[in-house]
C-alpha atoms as a printed R data frame, in Angstrom:
    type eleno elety resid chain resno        x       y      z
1   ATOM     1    CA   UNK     A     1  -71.794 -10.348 -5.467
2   ATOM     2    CA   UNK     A     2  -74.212 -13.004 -4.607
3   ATOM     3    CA   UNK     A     3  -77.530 -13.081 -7.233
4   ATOM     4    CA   UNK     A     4  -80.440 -13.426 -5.531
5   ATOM     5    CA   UNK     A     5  -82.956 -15.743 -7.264
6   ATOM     6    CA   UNK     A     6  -86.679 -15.691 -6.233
7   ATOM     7    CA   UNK     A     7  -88.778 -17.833 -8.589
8   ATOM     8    CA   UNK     A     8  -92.803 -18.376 -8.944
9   ATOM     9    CA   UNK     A     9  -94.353 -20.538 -6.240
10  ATOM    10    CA   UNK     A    10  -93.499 -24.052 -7.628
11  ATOM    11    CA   UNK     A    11  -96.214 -26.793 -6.517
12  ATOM    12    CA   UNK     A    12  -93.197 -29.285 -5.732
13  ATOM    13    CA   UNK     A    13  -91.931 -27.492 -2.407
14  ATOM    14    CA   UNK     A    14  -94.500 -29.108 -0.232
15  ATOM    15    CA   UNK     A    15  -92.985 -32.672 -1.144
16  ATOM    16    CA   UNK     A    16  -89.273 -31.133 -0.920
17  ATOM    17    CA   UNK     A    17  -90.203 -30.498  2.838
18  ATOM    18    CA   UNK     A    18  -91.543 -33.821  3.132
19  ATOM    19    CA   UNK     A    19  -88.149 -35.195  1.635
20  ATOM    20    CA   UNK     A    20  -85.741 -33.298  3.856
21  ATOM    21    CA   UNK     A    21  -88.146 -33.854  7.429
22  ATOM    22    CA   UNK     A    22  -87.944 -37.529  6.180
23  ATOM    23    CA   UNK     A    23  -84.353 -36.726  6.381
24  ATOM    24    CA   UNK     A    24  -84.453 -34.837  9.696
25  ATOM    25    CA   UNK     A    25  -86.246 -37.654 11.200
26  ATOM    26    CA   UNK     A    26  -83.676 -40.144 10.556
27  ATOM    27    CA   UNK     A    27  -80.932 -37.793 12.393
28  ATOM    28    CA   UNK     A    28  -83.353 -36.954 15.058
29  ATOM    29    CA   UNK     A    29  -84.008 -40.690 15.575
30  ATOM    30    CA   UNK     A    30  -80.730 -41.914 18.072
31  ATOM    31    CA   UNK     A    31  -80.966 -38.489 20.215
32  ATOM    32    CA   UNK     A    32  -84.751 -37.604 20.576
33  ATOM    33    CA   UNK     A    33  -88.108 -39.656 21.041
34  ATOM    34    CA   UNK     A    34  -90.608 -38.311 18.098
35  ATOM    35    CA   UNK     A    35  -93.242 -36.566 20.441
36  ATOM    36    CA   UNK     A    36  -90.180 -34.520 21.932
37  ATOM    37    CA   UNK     A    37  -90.090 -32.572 18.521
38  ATOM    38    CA   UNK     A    38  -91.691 -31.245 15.577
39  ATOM    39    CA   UNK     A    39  -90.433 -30.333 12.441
40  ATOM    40    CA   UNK     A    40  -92.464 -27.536 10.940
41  ATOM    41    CA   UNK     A    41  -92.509 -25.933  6.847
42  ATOM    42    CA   UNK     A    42  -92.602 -22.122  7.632
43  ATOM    43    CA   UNK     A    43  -91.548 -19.509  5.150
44  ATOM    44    CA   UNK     A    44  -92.380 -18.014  1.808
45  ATOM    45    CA   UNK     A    45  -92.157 -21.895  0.164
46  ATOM    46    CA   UNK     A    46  -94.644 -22.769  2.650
47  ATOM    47    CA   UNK     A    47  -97.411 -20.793  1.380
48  ATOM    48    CA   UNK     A    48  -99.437 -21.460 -1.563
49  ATOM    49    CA   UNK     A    49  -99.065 -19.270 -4.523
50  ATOM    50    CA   UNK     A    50  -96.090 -16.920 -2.920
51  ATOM    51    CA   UNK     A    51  -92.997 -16.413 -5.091
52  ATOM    52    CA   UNK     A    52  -90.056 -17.548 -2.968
53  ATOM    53    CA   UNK     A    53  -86.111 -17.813 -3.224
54  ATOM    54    CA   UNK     A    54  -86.185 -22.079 -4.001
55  ATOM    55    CA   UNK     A    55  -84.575 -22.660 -0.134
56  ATOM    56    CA   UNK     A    56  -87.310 -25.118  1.991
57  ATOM    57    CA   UNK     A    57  -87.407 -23.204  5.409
58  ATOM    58    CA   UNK     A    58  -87.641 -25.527  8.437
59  ATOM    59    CA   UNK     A    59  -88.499 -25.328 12.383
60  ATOM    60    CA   UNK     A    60  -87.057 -28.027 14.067
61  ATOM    61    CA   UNK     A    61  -89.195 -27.300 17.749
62  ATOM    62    CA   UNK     A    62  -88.129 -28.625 20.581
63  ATOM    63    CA   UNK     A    63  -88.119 -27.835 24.461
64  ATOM    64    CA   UNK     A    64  -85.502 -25.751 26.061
65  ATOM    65    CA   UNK     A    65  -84.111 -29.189 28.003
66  ATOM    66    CA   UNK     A    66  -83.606 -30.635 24.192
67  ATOM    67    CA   UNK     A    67  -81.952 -28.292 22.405
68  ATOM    68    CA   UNK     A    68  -78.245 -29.639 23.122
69  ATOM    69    CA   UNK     A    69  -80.012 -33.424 21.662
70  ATOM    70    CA   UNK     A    70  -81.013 -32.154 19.133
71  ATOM    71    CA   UNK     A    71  -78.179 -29.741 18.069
72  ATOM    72    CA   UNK     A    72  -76.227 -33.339 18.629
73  ATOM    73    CA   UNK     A    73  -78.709 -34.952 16.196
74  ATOM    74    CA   UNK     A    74  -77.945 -32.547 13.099
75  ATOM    75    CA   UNK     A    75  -74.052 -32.025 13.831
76  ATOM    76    CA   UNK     A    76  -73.956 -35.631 13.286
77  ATOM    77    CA   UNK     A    77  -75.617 -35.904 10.455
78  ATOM    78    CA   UNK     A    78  -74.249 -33.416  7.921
79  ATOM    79    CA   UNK     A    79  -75.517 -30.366  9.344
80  ATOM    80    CA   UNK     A    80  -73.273 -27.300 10.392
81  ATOM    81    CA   UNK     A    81  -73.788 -24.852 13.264
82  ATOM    82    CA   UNK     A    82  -74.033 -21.407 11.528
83  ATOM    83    CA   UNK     A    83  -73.391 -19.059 14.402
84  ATOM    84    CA   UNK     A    84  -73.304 -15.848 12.781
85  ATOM    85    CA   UNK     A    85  -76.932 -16.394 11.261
86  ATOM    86    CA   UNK     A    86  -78.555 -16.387 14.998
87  ATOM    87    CA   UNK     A    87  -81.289 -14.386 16.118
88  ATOM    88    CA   UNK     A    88  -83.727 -14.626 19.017
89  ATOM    89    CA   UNK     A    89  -84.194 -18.007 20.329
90  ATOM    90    CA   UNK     A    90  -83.282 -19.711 17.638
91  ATOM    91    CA   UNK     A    91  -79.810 -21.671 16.184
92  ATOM    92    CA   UNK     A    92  -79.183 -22.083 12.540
93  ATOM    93    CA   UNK     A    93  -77.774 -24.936 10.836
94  ATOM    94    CA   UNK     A    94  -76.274 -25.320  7.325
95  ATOM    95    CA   UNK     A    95  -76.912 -28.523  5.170
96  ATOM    96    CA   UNK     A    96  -72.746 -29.695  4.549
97  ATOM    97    CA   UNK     A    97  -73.589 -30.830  0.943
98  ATOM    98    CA   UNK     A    98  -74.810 -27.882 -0.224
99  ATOM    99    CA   UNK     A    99  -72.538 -25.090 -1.048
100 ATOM   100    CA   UNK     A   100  -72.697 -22.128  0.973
101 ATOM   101    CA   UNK     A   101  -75.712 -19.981 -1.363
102 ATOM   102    CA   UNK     A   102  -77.963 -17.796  0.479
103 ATOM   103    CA   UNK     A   103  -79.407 -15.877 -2.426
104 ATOM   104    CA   UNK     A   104  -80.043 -19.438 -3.934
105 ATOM   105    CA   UNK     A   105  -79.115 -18.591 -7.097
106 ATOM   106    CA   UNK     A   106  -77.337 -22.359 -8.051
107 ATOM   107    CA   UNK     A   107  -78.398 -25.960 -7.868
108 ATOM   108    CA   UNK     A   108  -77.212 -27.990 -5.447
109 ATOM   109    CA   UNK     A   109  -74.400 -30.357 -6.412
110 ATOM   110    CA   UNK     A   110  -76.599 -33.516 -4.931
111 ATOM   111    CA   UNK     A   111  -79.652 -32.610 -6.495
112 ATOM   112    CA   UNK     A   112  -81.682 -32.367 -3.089
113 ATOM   113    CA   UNK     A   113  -83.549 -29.286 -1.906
114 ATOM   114    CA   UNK     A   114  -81.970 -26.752 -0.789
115 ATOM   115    CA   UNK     A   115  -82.581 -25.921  3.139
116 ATOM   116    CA   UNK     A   116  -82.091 -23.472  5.909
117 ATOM   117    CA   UNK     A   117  -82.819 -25.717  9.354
118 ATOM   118    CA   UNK     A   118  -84.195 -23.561 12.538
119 ATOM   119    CA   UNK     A   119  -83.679 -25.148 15.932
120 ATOM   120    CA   UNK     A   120  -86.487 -23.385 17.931
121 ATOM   121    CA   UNK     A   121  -87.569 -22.983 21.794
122 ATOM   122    CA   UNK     A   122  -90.938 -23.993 21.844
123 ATOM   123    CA   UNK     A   123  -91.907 -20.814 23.681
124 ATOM   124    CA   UNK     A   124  -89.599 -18.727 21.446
125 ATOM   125    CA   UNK     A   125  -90.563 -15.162 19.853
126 ATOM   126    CA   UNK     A   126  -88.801 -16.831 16.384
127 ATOM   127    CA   UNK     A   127  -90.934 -19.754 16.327
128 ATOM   128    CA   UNK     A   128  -93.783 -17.380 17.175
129 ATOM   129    CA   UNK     A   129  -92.796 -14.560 14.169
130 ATOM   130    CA   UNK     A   130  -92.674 -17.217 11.719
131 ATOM   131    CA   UNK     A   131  -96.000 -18.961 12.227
132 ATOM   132    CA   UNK     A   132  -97.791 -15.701 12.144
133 ATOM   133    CA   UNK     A   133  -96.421 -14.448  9.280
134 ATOM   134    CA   UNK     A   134  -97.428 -17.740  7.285
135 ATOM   135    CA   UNK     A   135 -100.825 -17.820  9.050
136 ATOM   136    CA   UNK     A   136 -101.519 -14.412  8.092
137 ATOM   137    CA   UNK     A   137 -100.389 -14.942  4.261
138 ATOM   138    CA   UNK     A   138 -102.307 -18.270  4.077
139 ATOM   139    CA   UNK     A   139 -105.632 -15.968  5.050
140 ATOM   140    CA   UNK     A   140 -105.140 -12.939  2.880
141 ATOM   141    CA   UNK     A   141 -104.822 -13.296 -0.353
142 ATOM   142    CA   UNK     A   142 -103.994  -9.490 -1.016
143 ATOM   143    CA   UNK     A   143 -101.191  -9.248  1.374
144 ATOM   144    CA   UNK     A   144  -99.679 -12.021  0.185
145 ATOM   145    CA   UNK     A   145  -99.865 -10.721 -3.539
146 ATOM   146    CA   UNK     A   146  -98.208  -7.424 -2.005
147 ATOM   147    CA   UNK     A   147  -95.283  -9.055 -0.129
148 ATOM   148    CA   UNK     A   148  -94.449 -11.258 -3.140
149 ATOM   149    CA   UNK     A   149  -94.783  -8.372 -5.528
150 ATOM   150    CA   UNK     A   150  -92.680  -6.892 -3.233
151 ATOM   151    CA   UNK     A   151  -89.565  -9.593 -3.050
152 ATOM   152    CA   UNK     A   152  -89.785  -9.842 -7.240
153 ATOM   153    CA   UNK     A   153  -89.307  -5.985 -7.271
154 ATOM   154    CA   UNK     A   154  -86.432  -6.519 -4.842
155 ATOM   155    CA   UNK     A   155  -84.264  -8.838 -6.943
156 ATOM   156    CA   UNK     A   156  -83.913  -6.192 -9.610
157 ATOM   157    CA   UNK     A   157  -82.800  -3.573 -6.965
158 ATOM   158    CA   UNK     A   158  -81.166  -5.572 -4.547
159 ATOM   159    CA   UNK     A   159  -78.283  -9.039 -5.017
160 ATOM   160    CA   UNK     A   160  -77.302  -8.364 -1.280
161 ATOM   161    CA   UNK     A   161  -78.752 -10.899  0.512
162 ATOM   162    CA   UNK     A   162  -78.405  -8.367  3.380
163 ATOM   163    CA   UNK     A   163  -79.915  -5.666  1.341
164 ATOM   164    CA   UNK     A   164  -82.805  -7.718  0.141
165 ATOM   165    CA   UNK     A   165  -83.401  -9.049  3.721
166 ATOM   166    CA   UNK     A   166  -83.586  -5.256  4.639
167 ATOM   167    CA   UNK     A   167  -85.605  -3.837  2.226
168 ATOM   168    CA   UNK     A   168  -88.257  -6.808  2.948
169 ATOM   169    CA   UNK     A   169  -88.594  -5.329  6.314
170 ATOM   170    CA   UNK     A   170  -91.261  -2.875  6.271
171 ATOM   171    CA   UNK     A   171  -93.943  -5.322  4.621
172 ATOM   172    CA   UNK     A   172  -93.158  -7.965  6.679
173 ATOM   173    CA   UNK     A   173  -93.681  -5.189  9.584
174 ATOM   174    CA   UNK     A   174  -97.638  -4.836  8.123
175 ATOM   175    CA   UNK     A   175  -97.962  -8.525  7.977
176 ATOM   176    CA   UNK     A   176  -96.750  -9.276 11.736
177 ATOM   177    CA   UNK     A   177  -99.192  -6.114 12.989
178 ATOM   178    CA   UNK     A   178 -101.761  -7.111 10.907
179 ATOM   179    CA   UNK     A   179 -101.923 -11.367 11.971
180 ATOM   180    CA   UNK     A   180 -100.704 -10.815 15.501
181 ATOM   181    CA   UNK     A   181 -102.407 -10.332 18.782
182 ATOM   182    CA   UNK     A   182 -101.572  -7.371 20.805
183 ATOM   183    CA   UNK     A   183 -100.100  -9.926 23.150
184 ATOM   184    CA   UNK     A   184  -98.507 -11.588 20.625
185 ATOM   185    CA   UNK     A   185  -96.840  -8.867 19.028
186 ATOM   186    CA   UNK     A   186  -95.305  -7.262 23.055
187 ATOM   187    CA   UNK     A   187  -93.962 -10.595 23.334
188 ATOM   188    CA   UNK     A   188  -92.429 -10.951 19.738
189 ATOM   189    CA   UNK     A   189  -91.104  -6.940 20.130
190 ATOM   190    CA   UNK     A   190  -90.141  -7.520 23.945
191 ATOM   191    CA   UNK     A   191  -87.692 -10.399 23.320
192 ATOM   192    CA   UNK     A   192  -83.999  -9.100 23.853
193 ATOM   193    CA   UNK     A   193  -82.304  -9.157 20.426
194 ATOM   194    CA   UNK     A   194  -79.498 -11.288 21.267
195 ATOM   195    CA   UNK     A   195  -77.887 -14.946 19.996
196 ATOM   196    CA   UNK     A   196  -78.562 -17.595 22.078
197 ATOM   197    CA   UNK     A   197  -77.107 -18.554 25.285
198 ATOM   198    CA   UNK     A   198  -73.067 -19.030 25.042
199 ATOM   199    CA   UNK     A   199  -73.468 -21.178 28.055
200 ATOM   200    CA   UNK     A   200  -75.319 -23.617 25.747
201 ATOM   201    CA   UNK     A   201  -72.640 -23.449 23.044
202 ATOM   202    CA   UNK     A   202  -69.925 -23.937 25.421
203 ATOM   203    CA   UNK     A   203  -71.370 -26.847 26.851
204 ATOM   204    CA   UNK     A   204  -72.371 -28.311 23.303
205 ATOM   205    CA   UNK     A   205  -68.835 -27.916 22.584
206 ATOM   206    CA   UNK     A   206  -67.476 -29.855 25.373
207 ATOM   207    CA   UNK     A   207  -69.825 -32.721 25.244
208 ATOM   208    CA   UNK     A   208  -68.793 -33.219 21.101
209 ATOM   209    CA   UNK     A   209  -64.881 -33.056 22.701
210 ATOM   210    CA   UNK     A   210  -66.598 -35.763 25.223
211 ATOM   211    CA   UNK     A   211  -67.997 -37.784 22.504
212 ATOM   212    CA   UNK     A   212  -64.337 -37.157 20.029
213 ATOM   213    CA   UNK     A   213  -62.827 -38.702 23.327
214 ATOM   214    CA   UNK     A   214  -64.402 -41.419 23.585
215 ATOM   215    CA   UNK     A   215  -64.897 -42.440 20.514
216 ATOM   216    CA   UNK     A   216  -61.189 -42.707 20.102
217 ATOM   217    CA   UNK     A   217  -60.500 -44.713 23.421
218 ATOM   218    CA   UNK     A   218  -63.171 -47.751 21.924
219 ATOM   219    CA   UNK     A   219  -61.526 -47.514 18.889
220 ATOM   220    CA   UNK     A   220  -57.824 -47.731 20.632
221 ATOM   221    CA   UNK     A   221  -59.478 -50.859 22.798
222 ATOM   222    CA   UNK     A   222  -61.029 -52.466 19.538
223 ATOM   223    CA   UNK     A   223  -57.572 -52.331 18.401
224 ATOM   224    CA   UNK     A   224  -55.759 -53.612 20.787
225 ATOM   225    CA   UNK     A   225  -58.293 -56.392 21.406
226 ATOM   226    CA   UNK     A   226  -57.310 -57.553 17.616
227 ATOM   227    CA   UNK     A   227  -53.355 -57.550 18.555
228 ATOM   228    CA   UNK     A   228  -53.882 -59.779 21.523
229 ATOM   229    CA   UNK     A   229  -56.020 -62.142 19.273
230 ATOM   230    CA   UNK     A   230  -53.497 -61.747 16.473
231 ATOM   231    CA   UNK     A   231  -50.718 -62.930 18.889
């Protein structure tokens, strides 16, 4: 069973983030224009001081219109489409050089950070969960100290990932009452608790079949081109 490994807040992660968005923006570069998108550090790594599990959580956020760009973007550059991970308005991508590791308890083969990459809806309730939740940490210094009591009491109970995950639930339930608006928190609770659109998926699918296509007609052309110049 998977170990789960949750370390002491280590003052490097804010320039791991700054290596992998580096990274992000290179990929994002061919499909999207930079003010289309932002790429945002969000979870426990993101705040000062909190133990975390050594992963660099991202937010790519884009608008609704842009999601299929930029879901292009990172399936072309070493990133894979981790369905099964999917919540509410968000898509999930793994990072292809890093073995599969959610409890981050190995290096990475490469030596680069490890990273879980969030494609967001601007207006989504994910987006929305996650940026409270580090606001709220960032202000109080006490329920920060309780949550990451809380995850280094966990690793001795817990080396489900799923269990872990579970068990965090009820203080991240304080944290979201406590930093959220009313508003905030009927729109977060209101949000149907479903993956995103298949509609989108099956359209992403047939424009990488597109793509496949036609990359193998130039290539066909290219090749004939050099046996007419050959003859």
């Amino acid at each position: 069973m998977l170990q789960i490994n949750v370390v002491p807040y280590n003052p490097e992660w804010p320039a791991h983030f700054e290596f992998i968005r580096a990274q992000l923006d290179d990929a994002l570069a061919d499909f999207l224009p930079k003010e289309k998108y932002e790429i945002i550090h969000v979870g426990s790594t993101s705040i000062p001081g909190l133990a975390a599990k050594p992963i660099i959580d991202l937010d790519i956020v884009v608008d609704a219109e842009d999601i299929m760009e930029a879901t292009m973007a990172l399936t072309a550059n070493g990133y894979t489409y981790a369905y099964e991970a999917n919540g509410i308005d968000r898509m999930v991508f793994r990072y292809d050089k890093h073995a599969l590791d959610s409890g981050a308890s190995k290096p990475t083969e490469d030596g680069t950070p490890r990273r879980a990459v969030y494609l967001n809806k601007r207006t989504g309730a994910a987006l929305l969960n996650h940026l409270i939740v580090q606001r709220t940490l960032m202000n109080d210094p006490e329920l920060r100290k309780e949550y990451g009591d809380v995850k280094l009491e966990l690793v001795g109970e817990h080396s489900s990932i799923g269990a872990y995950g579970g068990k965090k639930n009820p203080v991240l339930s304080k944290i979201l009452e406590k930093g959220a608006t009313p508003e905030e928190l009927r729109y977060i609770r209101s949000k149907p608790k479903r993956r995103i659109d298949e509609k989108l998926q099956a359209a992403r699918k047939a424009r990488i079949e597109a793509d496949e296509k036609r990359v193998l007609a130039d290539g066909k052309a290219e090749a004939g081109q050099a046996d007419a110049t050959a003859s």
